[in-house]
Jmol script that loads the backbone (N, CA, C; Angstrom):
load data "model"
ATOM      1  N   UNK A   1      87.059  59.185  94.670  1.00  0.00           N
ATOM      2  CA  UNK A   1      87.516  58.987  96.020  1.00  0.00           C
ATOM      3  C   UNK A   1      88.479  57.803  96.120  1.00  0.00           C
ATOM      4  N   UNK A   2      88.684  56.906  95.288  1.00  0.00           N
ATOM      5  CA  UNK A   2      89.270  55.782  95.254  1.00  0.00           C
ATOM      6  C   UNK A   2      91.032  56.113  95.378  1.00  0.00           C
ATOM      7  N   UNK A   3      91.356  57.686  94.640  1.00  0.00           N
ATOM      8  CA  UNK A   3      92.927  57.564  94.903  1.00  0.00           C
ATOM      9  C   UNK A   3      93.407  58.201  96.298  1.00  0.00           C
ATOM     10  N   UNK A   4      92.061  58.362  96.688  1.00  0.00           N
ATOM     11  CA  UNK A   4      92.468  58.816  98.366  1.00  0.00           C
ATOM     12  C   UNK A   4      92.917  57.283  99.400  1.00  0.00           C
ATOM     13  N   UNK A   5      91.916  56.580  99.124  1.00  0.00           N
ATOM     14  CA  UNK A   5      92.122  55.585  99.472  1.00  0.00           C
ATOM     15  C   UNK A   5      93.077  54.552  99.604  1.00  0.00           C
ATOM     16  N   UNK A   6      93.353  54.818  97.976  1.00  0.00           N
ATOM     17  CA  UNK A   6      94.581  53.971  97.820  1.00  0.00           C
ATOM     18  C   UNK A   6      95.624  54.575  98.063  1.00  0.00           C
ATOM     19  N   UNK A   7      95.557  55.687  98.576  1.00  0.00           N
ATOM     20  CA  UNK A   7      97.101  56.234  98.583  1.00  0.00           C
ATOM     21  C   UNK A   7      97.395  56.260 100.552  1.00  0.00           C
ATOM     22  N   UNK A   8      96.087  56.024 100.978  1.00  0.00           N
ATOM     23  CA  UNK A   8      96.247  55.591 102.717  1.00  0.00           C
ATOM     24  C   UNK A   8      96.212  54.280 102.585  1.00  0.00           C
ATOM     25  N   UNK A   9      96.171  52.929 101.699  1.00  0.00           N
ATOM     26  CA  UNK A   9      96.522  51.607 101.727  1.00  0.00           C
ATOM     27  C   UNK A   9      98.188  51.932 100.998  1.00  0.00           C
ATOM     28  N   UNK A  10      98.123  52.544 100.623  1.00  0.00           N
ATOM     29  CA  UNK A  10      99.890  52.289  99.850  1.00  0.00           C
ATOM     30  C   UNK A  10     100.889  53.178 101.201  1.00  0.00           C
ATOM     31  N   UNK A  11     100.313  53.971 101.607  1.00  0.00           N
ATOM     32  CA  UNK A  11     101.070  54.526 102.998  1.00  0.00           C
ATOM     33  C   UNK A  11     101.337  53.635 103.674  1.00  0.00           C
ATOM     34  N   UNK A  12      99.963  52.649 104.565  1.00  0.00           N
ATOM     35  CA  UNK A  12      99.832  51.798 105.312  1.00  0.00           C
ATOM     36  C   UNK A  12     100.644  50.650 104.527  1.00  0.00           C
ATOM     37  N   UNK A  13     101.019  50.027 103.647  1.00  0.00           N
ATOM     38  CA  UNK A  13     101.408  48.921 103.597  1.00  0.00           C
ATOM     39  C   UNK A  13     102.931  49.221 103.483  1.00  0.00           C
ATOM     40  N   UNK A  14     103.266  50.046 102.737  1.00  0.00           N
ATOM     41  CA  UNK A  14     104.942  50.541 102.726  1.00  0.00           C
ATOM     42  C   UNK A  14     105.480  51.699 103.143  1.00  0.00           C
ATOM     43  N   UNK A  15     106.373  51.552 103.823  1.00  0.00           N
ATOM     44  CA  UNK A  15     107.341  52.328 104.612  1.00  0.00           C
ATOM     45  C   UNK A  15     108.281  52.554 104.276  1.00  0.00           C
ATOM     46  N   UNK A  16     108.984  53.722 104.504  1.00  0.00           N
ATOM     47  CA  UNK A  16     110.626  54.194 103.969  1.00  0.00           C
ATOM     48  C   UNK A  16     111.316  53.511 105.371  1.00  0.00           C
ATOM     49  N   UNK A  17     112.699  53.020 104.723  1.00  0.00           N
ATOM     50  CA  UNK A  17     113.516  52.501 105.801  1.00  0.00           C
ATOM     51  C   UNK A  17     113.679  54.085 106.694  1.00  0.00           C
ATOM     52  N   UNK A  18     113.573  53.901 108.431  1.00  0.00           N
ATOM     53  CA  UNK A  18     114.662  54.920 108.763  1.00  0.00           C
ATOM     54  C   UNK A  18     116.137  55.470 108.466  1.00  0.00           C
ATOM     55  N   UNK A  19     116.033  56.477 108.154  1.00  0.00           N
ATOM     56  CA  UNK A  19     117.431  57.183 107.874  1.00  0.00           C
ATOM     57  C   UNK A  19     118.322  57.200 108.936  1.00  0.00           C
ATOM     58  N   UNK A  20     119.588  56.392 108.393  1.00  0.00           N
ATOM     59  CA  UNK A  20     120.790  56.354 109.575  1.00  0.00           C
ATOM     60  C   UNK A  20     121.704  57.882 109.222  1.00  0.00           C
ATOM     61  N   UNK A  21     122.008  58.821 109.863  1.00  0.00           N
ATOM     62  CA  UNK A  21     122.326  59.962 109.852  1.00  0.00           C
ATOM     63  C   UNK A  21     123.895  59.913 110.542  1.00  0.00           C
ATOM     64  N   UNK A  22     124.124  58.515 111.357  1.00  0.00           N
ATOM     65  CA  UNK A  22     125.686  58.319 111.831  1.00  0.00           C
ATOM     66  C   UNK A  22     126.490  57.178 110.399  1.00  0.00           C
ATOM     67  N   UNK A  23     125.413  57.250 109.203  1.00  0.00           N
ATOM     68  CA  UNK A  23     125.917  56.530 108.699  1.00  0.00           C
ATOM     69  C   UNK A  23     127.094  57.682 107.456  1.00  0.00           C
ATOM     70  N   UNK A  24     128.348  57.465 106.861  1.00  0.00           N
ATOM     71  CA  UNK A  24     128.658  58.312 106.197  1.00  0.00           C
ATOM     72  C   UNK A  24     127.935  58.280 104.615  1.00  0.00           C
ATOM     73  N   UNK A  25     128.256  59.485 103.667  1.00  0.00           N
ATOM     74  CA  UNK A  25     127.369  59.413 102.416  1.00  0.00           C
ATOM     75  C   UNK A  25     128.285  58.782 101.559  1.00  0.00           C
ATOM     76  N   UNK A  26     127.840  58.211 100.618  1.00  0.00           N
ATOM     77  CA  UNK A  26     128.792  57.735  99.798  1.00  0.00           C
ATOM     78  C   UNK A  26     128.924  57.941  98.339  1.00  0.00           C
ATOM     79  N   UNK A  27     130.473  58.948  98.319  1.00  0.00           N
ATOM     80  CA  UNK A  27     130.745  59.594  97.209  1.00  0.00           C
ATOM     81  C   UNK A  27     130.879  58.655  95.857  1.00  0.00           C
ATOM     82  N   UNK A  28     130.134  59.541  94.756  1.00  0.00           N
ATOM     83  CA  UNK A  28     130.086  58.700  93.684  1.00  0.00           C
ATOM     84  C   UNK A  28     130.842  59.557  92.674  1.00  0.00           C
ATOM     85  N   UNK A  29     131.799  60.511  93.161  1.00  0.00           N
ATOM     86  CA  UNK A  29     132.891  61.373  92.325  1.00  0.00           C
ATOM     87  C   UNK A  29     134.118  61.701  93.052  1.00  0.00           C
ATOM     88  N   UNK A  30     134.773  61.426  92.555  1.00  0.00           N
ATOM     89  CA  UNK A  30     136.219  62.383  93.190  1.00  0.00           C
ATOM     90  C   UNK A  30     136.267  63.703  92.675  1.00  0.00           C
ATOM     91  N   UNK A  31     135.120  64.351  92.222  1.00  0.00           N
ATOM     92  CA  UNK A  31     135.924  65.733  91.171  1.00  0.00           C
ATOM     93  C   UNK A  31     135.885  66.651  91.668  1.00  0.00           C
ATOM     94  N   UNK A  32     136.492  67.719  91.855  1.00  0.00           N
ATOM     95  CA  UNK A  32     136.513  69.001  92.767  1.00  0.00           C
ATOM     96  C   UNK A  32     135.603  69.772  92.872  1.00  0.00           C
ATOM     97  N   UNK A  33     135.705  70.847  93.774  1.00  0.00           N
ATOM     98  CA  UNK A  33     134.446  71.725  93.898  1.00  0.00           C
ATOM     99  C   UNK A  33     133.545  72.196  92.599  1.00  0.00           C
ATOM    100  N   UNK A  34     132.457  72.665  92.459  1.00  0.00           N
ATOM    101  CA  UNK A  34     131.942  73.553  91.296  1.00  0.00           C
ATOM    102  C   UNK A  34     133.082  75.007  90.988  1.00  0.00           C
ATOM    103  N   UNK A  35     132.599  75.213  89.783  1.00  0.00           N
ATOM    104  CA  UNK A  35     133.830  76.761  89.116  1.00  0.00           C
ATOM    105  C   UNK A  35     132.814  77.243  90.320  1.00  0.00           C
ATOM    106  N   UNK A  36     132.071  77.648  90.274  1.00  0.00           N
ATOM    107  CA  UNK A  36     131.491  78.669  91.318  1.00  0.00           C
ATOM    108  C   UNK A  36     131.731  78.779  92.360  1.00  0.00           C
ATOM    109  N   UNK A  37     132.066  77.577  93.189  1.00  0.00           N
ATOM    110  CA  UNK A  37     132.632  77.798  94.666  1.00  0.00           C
ATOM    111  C   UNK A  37     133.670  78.295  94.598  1.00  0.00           C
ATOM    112  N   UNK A  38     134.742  78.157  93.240  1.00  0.00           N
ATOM    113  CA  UNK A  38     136.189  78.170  93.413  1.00  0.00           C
ATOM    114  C   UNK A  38     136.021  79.918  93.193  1.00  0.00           C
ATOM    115  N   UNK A  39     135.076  80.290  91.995  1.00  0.00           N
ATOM    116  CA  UNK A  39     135.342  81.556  91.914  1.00  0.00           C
ATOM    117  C   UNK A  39     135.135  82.204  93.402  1.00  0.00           C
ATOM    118  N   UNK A  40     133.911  81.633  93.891  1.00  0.00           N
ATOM    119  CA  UNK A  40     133.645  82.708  95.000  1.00  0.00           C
ATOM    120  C   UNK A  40     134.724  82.603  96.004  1.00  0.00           C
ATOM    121  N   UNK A  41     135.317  81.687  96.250  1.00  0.00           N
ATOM    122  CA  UNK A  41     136.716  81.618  97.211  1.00  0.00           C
ATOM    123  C   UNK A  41     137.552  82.542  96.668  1.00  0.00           C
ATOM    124  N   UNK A  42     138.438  82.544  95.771  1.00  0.00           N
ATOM    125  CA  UNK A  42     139.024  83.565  95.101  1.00  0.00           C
ATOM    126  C   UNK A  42     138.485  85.270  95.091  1.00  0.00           C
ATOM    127  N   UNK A  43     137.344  85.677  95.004  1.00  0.00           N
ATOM    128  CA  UNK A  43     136.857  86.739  94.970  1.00  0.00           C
ATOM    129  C   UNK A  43     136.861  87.061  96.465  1.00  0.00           C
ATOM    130  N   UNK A  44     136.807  86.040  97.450  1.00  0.00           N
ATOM    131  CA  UNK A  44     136.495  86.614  98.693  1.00  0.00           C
ATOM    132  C   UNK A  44     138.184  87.237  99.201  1.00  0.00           C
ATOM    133  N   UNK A  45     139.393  85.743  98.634  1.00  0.00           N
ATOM    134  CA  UNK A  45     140.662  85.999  98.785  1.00  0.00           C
ATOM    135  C   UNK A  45     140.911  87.535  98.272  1.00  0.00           C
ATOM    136  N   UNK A  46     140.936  87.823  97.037  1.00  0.00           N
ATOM    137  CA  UNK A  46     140.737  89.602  96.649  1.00  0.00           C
ATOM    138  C   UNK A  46     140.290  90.159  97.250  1.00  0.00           C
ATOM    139  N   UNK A  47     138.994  90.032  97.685  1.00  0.00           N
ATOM    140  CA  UNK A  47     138.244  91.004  98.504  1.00  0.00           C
ATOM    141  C   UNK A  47     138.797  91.404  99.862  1.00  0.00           C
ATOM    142  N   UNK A  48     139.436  90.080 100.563  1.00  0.00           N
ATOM    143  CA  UNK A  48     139.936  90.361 101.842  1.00  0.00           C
ATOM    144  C   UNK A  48     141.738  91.199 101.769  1.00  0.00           C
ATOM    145  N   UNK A  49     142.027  91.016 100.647  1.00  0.00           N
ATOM    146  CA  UNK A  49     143.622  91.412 100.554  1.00  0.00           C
ATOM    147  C   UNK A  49     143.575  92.919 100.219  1.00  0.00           C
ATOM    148  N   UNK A  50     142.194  93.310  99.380  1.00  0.00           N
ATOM    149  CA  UNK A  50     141.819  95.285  98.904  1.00  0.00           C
ATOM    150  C   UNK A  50     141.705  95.634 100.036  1.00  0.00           C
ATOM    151  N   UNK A  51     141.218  94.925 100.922  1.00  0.00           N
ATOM    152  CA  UNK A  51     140.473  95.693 102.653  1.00  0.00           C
ATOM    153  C   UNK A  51     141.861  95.742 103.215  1.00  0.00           C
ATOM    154  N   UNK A  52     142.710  95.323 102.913  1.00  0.00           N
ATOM    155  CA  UNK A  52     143.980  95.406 103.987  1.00  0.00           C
ATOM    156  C   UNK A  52     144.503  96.548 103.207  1.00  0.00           C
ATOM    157  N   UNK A  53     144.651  96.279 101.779  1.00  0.00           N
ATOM    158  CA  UNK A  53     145.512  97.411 101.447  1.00  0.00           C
ATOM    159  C   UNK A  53     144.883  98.836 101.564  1.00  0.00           C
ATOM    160  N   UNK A  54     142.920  99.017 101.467  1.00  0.00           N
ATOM    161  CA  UNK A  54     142.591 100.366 101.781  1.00  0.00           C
ATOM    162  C   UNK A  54     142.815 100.922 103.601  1.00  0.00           C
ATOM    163  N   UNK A  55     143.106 100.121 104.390  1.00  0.00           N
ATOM    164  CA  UNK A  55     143.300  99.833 105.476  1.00  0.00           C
ATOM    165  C   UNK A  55     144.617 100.514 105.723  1.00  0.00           C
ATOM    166  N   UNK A  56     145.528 100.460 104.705  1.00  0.00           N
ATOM    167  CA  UNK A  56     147.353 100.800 104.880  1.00  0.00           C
ATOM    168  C   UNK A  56     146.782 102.519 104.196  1.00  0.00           C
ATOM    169  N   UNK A  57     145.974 102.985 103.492  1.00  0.00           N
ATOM    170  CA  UNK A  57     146.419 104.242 102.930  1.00  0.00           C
ATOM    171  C   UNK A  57     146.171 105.066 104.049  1.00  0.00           C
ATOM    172  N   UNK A  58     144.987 105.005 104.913  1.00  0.00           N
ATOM    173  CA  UNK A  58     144.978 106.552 105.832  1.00  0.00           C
ATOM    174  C   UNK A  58     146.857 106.467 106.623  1.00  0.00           C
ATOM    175  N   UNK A  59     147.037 105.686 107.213  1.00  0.00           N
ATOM    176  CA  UNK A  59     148.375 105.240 107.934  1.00  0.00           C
ATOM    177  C   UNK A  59     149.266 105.932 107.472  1.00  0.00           C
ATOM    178  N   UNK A  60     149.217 105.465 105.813  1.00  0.00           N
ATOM    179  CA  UNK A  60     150.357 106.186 105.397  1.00  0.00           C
ATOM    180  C   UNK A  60     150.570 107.399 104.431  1.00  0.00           C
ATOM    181  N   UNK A  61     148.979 108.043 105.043  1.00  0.00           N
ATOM    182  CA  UNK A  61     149.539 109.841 105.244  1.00  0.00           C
ATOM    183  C   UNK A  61     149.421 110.081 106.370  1.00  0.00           C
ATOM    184  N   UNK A  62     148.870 109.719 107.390  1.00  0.00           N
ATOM    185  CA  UNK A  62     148.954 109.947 108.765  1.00  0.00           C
ATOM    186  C   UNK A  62     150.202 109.736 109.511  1.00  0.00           C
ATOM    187  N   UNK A  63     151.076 108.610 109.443  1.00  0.00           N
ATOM    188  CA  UNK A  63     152.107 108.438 110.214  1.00  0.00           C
ATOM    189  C   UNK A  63     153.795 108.731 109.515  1.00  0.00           C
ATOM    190  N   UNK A  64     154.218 108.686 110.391  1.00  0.00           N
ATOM    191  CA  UNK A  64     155.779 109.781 110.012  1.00  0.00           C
ATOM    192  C   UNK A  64     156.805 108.523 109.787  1.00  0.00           C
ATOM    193  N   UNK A  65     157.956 109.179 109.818  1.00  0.00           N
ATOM    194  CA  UNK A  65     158.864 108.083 109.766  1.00  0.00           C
ATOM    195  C   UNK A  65     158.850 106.564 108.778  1.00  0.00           C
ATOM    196  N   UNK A  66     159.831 105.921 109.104  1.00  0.00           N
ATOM    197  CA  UNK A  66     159.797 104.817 108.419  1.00  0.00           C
ATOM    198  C   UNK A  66     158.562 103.925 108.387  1.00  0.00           C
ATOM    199  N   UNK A  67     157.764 103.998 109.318  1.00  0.00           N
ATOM    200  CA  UNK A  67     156.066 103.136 109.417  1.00  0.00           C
ATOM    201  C   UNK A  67     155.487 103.652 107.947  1.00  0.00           C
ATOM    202  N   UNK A  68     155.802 104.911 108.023  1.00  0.00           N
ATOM    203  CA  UNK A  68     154.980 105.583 106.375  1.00  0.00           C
ATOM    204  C   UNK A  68     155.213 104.623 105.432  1.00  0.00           C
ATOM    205  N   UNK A  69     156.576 104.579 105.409  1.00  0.00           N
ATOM    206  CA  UNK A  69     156.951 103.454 103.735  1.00  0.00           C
ATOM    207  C   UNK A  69     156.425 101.464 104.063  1.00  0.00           C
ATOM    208  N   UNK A  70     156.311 101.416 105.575  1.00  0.00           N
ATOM    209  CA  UNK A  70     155.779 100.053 105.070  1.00  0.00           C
ATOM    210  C   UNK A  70     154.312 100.757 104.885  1.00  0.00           C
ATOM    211  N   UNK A  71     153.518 101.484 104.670  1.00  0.00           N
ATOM    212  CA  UNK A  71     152.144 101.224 104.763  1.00  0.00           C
ATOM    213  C   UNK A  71     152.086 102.126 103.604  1.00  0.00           C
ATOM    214  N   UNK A  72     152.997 102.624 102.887  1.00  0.00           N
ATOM    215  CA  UNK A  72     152.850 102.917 101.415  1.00  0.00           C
ATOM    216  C   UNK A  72     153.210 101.795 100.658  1.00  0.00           C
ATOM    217  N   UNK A  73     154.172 100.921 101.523  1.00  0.00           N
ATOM    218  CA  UNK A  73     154.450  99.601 100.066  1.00  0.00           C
ATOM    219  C   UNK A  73     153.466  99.090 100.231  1.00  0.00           C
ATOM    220  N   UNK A  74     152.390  98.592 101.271  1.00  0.00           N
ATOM    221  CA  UNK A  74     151.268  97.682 101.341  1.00  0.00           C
ATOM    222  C   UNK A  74     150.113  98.498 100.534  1.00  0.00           C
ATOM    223  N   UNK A  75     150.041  99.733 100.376  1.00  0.00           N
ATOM    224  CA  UNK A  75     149.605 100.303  99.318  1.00  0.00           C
ATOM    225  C   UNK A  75     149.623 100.099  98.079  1.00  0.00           C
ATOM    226  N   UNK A  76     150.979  99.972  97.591  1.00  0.00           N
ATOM    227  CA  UNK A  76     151.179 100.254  96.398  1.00  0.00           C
ATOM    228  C   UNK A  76     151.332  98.485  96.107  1.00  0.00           C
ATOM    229  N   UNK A  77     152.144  97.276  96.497  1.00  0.00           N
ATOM    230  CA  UNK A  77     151.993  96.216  96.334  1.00  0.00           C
ATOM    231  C   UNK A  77     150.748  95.228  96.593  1.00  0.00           C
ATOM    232  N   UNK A  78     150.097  95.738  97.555  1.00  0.00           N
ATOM    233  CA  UNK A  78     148.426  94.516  97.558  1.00  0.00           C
ATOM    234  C   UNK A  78     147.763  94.359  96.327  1.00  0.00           C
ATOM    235  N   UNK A  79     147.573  95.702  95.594  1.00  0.00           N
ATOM    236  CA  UNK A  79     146.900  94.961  94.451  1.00  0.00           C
ATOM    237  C   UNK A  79     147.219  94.143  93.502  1.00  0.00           C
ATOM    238  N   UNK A  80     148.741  94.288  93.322  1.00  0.00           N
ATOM    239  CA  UNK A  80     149.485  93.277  92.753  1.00  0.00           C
ATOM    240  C   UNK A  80     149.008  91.993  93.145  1.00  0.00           C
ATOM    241  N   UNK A  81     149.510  91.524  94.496  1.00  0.00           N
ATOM    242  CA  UNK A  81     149.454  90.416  95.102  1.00  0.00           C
ATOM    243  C   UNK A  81     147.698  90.174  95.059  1.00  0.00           C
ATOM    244  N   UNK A  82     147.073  90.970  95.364  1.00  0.00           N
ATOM    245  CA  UNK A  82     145.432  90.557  94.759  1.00  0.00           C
ATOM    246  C   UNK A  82     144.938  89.998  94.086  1.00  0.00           C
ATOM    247  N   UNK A  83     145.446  90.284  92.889  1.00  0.00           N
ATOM    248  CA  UNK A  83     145.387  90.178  91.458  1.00  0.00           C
ATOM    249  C   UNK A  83     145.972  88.809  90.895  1.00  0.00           C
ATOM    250  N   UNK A  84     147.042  88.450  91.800  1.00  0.00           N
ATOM    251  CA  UNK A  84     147.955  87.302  91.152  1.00  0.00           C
ATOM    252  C   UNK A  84     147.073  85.916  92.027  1.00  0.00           C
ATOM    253  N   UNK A  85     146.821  86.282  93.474  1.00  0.00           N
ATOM    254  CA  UNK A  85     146.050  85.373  94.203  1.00  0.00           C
ATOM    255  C   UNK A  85     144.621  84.992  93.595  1.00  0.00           C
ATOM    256  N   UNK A  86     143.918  86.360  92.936  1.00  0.00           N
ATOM    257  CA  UNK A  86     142.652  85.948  92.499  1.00  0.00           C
ATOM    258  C   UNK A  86     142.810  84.877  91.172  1.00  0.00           C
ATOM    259  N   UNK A  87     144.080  85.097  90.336  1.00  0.00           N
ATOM    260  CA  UNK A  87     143.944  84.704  89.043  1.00  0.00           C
ATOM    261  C   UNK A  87     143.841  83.381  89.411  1.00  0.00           C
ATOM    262  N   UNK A  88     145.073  82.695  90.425  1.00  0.00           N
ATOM    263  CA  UNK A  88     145.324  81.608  90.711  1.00  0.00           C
ATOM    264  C   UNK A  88     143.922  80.357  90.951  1.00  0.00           C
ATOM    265  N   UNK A  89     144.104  79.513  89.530  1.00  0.00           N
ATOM    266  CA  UNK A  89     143.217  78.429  89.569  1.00  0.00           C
ATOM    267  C   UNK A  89     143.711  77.387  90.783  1.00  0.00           C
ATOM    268  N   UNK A  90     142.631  76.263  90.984  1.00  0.00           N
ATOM    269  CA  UNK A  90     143.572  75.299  91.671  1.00  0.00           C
ATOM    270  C   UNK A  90     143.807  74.481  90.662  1.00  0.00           C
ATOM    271  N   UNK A  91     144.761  73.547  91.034  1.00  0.00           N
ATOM    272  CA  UNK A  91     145.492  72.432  90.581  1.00  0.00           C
ATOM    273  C   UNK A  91     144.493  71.141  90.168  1.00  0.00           C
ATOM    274  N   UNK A  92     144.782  70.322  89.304  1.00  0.00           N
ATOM    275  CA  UNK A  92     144.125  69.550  89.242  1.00  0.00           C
ATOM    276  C   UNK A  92     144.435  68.437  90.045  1.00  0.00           C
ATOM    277  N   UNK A  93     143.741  68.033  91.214  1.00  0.00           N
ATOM    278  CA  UNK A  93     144.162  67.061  92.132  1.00  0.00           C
ATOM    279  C   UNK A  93     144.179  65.234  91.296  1.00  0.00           C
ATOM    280  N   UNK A  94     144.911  64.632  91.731  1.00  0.00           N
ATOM    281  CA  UNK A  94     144.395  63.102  91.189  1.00  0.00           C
ATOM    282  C   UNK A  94     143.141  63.005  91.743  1.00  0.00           C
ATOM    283  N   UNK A  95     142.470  62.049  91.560  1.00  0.00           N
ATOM    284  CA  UNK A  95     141.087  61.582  92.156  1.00  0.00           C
ATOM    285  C   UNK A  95     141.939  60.380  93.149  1.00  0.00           C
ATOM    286  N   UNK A  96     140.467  59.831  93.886  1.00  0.00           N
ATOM    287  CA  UNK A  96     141.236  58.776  94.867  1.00  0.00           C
ATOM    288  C   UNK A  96     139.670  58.182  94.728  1.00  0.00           C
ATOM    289  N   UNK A  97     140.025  56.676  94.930  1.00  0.00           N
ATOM    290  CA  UNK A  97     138.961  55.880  94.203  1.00  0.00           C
ATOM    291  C   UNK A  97     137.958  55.693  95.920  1.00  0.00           C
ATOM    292  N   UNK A  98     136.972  55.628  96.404  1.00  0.00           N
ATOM    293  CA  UNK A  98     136.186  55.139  97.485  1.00  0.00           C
ATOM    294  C   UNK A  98     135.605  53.855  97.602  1.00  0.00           C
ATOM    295  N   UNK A  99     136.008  52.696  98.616  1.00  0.00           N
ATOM    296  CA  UNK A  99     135.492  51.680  98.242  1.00  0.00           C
ATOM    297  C   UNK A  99     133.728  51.800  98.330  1.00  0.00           C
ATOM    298  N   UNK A 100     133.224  50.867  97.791  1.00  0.00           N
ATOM    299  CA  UNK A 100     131.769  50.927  97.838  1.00  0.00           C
ATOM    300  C   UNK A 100     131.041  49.975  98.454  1.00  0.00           C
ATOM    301  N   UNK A 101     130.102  50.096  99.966  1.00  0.00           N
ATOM    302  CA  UNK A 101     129.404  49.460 100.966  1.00  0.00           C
ATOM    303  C   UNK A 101     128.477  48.349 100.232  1.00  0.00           C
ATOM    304  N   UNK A 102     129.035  47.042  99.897  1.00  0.00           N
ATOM    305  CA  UNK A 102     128.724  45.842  99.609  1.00  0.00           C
ATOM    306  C   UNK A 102     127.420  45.206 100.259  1.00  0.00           C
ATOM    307  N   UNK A 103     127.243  45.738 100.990  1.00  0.00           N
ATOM    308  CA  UNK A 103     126.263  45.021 101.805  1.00  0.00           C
ATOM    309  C   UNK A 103     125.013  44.793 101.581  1.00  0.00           C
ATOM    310  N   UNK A 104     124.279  43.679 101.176  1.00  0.00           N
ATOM    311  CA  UNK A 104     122.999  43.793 100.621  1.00  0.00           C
ATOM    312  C   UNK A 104     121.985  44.506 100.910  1.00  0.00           C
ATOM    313  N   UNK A 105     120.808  45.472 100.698  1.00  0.00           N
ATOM    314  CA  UNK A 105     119.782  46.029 101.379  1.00  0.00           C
ATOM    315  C   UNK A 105     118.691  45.338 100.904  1.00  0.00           C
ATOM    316  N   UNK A 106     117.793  45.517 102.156  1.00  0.00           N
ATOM    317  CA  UNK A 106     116.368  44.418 102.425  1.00  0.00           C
ATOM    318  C   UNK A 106     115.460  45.290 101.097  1.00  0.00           C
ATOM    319  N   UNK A 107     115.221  44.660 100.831  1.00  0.00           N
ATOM    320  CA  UNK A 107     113.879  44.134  99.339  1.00  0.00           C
ATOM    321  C   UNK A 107     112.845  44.847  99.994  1.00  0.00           C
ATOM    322  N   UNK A 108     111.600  45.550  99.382  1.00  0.00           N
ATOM    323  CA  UNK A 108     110.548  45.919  99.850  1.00  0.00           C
ATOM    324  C   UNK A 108     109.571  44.636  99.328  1.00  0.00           C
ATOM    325  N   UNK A 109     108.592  44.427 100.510  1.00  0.00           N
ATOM    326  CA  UNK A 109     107.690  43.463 100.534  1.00  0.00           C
ATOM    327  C   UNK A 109     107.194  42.967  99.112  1.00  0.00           C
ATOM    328  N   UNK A 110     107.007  42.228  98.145  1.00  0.00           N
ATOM    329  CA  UNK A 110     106.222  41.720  97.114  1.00  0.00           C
ATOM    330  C   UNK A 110     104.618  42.348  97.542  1.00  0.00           C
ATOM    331  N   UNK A 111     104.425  43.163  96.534  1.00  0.00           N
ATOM    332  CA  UNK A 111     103.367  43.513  96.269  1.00  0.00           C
ATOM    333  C   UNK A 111     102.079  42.664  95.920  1.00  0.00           C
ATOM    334  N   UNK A 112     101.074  43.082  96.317  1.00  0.00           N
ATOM    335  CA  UNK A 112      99.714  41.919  96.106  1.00  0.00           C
ATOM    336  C   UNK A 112      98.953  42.722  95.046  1.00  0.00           C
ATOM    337  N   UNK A 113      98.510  42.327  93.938  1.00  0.00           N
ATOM    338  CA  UNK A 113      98.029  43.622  92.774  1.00  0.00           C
ATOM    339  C   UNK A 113      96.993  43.533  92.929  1.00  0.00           C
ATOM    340  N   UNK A 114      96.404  42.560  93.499  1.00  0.00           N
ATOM    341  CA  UNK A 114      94.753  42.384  93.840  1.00  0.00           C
ATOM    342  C   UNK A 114      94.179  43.103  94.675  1.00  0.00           C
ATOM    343  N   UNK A 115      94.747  43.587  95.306  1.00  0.00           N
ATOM    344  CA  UNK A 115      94.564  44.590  96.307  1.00  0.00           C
ATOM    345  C   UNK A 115      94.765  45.523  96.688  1.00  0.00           C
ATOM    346  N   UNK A 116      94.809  45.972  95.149  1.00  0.00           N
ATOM    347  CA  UNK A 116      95.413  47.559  94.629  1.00  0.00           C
ATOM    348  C   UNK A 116      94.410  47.985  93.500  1.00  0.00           C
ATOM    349  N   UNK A 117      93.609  46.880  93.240  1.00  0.00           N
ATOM    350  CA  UNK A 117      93.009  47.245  92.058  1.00  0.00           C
ATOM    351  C   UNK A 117      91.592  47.645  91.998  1.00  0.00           C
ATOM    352  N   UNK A 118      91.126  48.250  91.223  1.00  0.00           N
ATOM    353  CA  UNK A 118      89.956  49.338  91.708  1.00  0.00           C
ATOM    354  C   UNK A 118      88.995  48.598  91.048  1.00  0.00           C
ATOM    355  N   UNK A 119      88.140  48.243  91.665  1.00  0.00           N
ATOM    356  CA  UNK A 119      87.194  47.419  91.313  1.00  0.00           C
ATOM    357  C   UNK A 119      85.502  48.173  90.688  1.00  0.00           C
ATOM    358  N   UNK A 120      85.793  49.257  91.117  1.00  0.00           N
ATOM    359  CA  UNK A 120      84.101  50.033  91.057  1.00  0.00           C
ATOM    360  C   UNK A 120      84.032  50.631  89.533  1.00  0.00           C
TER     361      UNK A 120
END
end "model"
wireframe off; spacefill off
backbone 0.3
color backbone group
C-alpha cells in the first residue's frame, strides 16, 4: 500500500506548471514537411487534375462544334500535365534560423528525501 501513498504525497507536493496555449511552440528544425505529406499532396494534385480530365470525356462526345476539341484536348493533355505535376518534388528551401526564448524557467521545489522514504 505504500506506493499508493506515495504517489498521492508526490501528486500533492508537485505540480505541472499551467500550460500557456497563447504562448507560440518553439521550432527546433527548419526542415520541411515529411516525404509522406509531400507524397500525399502530390497524389491528391493527380488525383484532382484525372477528375477534370474524366469530367472533359462525356462533353466531348456529347457536344458539337468547336467546344468538342477543347474538351478532347483536356482529354487527351491532363494526363500529361498530371503526370508532370505529380512527379514534381519540392525544392529544397534554405532553412531560416529561430531565435530561442532566453528566459529562465522556475526550478521545481528541492525535494525532502526523508519524506519519501518508506520506513515499514
Amino acid at each position: 500500500m505504500w506506493h499508493l501513498t506515495a504517489g498521492r504525497a508526490y501528486r500533492e507536493e508537485v505540480s505541472s506548471a499551467p500550460r500557456r496555449r497563447d504562448e507560440p511552440v518553439q521550432s527546433v528544425t527548419t526542415a520541411r514537411p515529411s516525404h509522406t505529406a509531400d507524397i500525399d499532396a502530390r497524389q491528391r494534385r493527380y488525383l484532382l487534375i484525372m477528375a477534370v480530365r474524366i469530367i472533359c470525356i462525356p462533353p466531348a462526345i456529347i457536344v458539337d462544334g468547336w467546344v468538342r476539341w477543347f474538351f478532347i484536348l483536356g482529354a487527351v493533355v491532363l494526363p500529361y500535365i498530371a503526370v508532370v505535376v505529380a512527379n514534381a518534388a519540392r525544392r529544397q528551401e534554405p532553412g531560416n534560423l529561430v531565435p530561442v526564448d532566453v528566459r529562465p524557467r522556475p526550478a521545481l521545489p528541492r525535494a525532502h528525501s526523508a519524506e519519501l522514504r518508506n520506513t515499514d
